[in-house]
N, C-alpha and C positions, 0 to 999 in steps of 0.2 A: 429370418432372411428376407432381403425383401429381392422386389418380382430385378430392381436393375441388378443386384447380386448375382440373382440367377441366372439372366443371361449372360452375365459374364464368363460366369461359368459354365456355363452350357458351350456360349464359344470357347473358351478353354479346353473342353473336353473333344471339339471338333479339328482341333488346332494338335493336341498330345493323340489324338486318331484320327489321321488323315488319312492312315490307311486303311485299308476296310478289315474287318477281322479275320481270325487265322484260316477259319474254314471256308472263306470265300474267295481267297486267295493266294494262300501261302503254299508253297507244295510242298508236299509233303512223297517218304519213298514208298514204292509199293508195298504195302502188305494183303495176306492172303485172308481169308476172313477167319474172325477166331475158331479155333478148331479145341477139341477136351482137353483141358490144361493135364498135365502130368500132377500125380500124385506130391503134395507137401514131402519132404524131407526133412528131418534134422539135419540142421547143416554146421559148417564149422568155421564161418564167417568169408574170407572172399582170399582168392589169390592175390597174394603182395604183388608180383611181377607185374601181373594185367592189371592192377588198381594203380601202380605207378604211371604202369604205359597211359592208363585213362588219364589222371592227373594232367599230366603231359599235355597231351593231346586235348584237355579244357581248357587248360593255362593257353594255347596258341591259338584259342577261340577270341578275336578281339571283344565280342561284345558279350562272354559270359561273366557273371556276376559272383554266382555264388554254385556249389556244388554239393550234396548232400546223399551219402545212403546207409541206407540203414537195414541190416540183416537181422531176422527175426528179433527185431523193434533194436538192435544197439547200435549206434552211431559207429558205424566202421570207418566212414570219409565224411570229413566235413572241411570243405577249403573255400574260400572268398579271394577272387580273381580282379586285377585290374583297377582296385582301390574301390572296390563294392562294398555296401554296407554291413552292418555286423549281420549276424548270422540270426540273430536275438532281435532285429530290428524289422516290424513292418513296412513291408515296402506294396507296390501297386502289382497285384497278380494279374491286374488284366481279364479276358474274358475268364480265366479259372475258376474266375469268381460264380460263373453259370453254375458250375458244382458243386461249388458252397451252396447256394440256391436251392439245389435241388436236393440236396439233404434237410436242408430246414424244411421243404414239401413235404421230406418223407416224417420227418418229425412231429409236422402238424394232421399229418395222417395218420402216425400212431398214438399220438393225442386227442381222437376222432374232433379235430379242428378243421379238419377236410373232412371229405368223404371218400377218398380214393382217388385212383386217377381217370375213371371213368367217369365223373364228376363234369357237367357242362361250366362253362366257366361266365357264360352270358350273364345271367343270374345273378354272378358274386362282382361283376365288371358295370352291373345292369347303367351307371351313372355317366356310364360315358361310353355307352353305345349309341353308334349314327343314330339320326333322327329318323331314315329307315334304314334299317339294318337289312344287312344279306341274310337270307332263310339259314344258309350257310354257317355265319355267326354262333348260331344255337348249337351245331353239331360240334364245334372245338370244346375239346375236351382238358382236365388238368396235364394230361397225360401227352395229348399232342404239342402242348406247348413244350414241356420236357425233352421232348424228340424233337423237336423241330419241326414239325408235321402239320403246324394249324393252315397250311394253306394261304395265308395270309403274302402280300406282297412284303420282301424283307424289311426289314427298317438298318441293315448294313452292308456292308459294300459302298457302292454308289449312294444306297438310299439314305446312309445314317447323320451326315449332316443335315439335310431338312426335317430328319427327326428331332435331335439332339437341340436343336433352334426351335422349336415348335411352341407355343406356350401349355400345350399339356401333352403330353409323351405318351400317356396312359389309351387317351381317345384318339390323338395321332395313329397309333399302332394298331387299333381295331377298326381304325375307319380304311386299311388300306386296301387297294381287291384283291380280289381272292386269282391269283395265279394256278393252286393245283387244288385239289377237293381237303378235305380235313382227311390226315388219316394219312395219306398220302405221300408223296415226294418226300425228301428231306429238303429245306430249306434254312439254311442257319440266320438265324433271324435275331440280334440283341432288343428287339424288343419282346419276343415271345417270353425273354426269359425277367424282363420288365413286366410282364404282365404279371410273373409269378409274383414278383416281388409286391405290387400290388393289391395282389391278393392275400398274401399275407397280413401284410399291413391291413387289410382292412376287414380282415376275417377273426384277427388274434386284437386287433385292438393296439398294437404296438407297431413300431416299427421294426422292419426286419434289420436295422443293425442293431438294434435292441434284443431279438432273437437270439441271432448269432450270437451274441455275448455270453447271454444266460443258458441256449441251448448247446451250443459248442466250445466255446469263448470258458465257462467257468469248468465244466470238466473236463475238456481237455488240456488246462493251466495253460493257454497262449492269450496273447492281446489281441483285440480285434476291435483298434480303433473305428468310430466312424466317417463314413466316405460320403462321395458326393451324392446329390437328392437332384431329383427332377423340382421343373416351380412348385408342384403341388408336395412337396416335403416327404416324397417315397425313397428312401435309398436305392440307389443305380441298381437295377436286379442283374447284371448281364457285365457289368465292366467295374474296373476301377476299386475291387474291394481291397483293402489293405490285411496283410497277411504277415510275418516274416518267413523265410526258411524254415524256418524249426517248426514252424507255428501250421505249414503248409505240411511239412513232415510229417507231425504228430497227425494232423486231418487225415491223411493218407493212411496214417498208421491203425486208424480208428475203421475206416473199409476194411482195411486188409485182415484186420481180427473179429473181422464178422460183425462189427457194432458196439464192441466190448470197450470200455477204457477202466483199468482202475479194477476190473471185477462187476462191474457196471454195463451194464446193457442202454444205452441210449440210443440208439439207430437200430433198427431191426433190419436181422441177418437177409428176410425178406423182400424188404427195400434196396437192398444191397443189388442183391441177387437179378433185381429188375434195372435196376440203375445199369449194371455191365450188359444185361442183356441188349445187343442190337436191335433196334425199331425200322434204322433208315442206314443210309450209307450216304458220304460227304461223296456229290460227286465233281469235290474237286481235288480229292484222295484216293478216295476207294476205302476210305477206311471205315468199318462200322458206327454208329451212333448211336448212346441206349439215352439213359437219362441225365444229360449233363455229362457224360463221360463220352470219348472217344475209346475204340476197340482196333488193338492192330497183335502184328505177333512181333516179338526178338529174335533172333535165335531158336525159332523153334518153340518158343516158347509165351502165353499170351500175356497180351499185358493190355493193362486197363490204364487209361490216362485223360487227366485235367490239361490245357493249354489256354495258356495266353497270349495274347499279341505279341511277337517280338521275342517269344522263349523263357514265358514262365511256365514250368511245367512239372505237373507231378505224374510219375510213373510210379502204376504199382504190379510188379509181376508176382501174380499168385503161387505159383507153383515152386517158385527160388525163397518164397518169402523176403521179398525184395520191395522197399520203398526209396525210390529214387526221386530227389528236385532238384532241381535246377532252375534259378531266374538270371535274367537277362537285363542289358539295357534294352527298352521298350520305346528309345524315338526313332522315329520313322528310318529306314536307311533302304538302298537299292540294291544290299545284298542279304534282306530280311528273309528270303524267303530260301535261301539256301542255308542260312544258319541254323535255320528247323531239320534240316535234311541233317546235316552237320551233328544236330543233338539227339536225333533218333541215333545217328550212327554210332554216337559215342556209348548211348546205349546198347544197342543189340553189340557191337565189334569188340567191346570192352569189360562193358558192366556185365552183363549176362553172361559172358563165357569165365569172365572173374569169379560172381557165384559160381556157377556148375562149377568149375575147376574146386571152388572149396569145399565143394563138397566129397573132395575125394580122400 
């Protein structure tokens, strides 16, 4: 690819994100902070009546796309809205992608290809750190970039066009100042999670869409075309990863069973367990933060979720055994940030009281 390629696409990608991303400004509704999920049940798939009513009520969503859930792993709903792509088709999850991410982290940490997430990440970055670095630098760890917590100035929102423009994205993002101490504040940041993706890359010796193929991509049997690369040929670690419905399903489906696919242990239960637990809180939600995942409640009930710009999103409620997705169309609009309200709703109002209801 050569270097005018890449700016082109770089303005492309600033041009398809003019808005800043979801936890920097989308609003989102109140939840309260996860509280002890309820005990697993055997359940008995979901109420016809409420799963019509949901239908319904998706189908009169102009910008939803596609709809999916699945009760203790079997497709109960699957519909495509609005002349959306097949179900079966990778399309752009947007920042969801941060999740994807950070499963490949935990991968290469049960791989000992990491060291943990206490892991300084100076070190593994060392080539393109300032020519003097903040003492500060030293202290971000794998684990704060995962949370959002390096302290670093964002590189989204406002900040993420002079990123995305930049001729290295990698030493762009570590040169920025330091706004809160490491450890700290949450700050949702798509380069932090570019950093990860960098670190992969040059820890495993491959590229992370390379990863994702061979470490999620072949046993979980979905596609996971590759996506856009910064100039220096890192796959986007924070946006833009291509996914389908089903493909996003099953990824969901593979948390929600502790790591297992197939009989198959590839993600440890461990990892899992640290990913849903909360670090920081979005404070432009209220909602929890753990690693790459957002935390809110349904109905009473907790739910663990991926989001992307514009309403791709994966819901996973533990306690219902319940894997919920939904994508959207993802160009800009000025009623983007009510459509998110809109698709929690359709969750907790519909989907959630559908399970409980079938479990009766």
């Amino acid at each position: 690819m050569t270097r005018r390629t890449v700016s082109v696409a770089a303005l492309m990608l600033v041009l398809a994100s003019c808005a800043p991303d979801p936890a920097a400004n989308a609003s989102e509704p109140n939840a309260t902070a996860p509280g002890t999920p309820a005990a697993a049940t055997a359940t008995r798939g979901l109420d016809p009546t409420l799963i019509a009513a949901a239908v319904a009520k998706a189908e009169a969503l102009p910008r939803l796309r596609s709809l999916l859930i699945l009760r203790d792993g079997t497709e109960e709903a699957a519909h495509r809205f609005h002349d959306g792509p097949a179900l079966d088709r990778p399309v752009n999850i947007k920042s969801a992608s941060k999740t994807v991410i950070s499963a490949l982290v935990g991968m290469a940490i049960d791989r000992d290809m990491l060291e943990g997430i206490d892991q300084p990440v100076a070190p593994l970055l060392k080539a393109d750190l300032p020519a003097n670095p903040d003492p500060r630098l030293s202290r971000i760890t794998i684990g704060h970039l995962l949370s959002m917590q390096s302290g670093l100035q964002r590189t989204s929102g406002q900040y993420y066009g002079a990123w995305v423009t930049s001729p290295n994205w990698v030493r762009y993002a570590l040169s920025r100042p330091f706004v809160e101490e490491p450890g700290g504040v949450m700050l949702y940041s798509t380069g932090n999670s570019h950093l990860l993706s960098a670190i992969l890359t040059r820890t495993t010796g491959r590229g992370t869409d390379r990863l994702a193929r061979e470490w999620l991509g072949a046993p979980l049997g979905i596609q996971i075309p590759s996506w856009a690369r910064d100039p220096q040929g890192i796959a986007f670690g924070g946006n833009d990863m291509l996914m389908s419905p089903r493909g996003l399903a099953r990824f969901g489906e593979l948390y929600r069973n502790g790591g297992r696919v197939d009989g198959r242990q590839i993600l440890s239960k461990t990892w899992i367990a640290d990913s849903w637990r909360p670090r920081g809180v979005s404070p432009w939600s209220g909602n929890g933060y753990g690693f790459g995942w957002f935390a809110s409640e349904a109905a009473g009930h907790r739910v663990h979720f991926a989001w992307g710009y514009g309403g791709q999103m994966l819901y996973i409620v533990p306690s219902l055994n319940l894997t919920v997705v939904m994508t959207s169309d993802s160009a800009p609009h000025p009623r983007a940030e009510s459509h998110i309200a809109e698709l929690h709703a359709l969750l907790a109002d519909y989907i959630v009281p559908a399970a409980r209801k079938g479990n009766a």
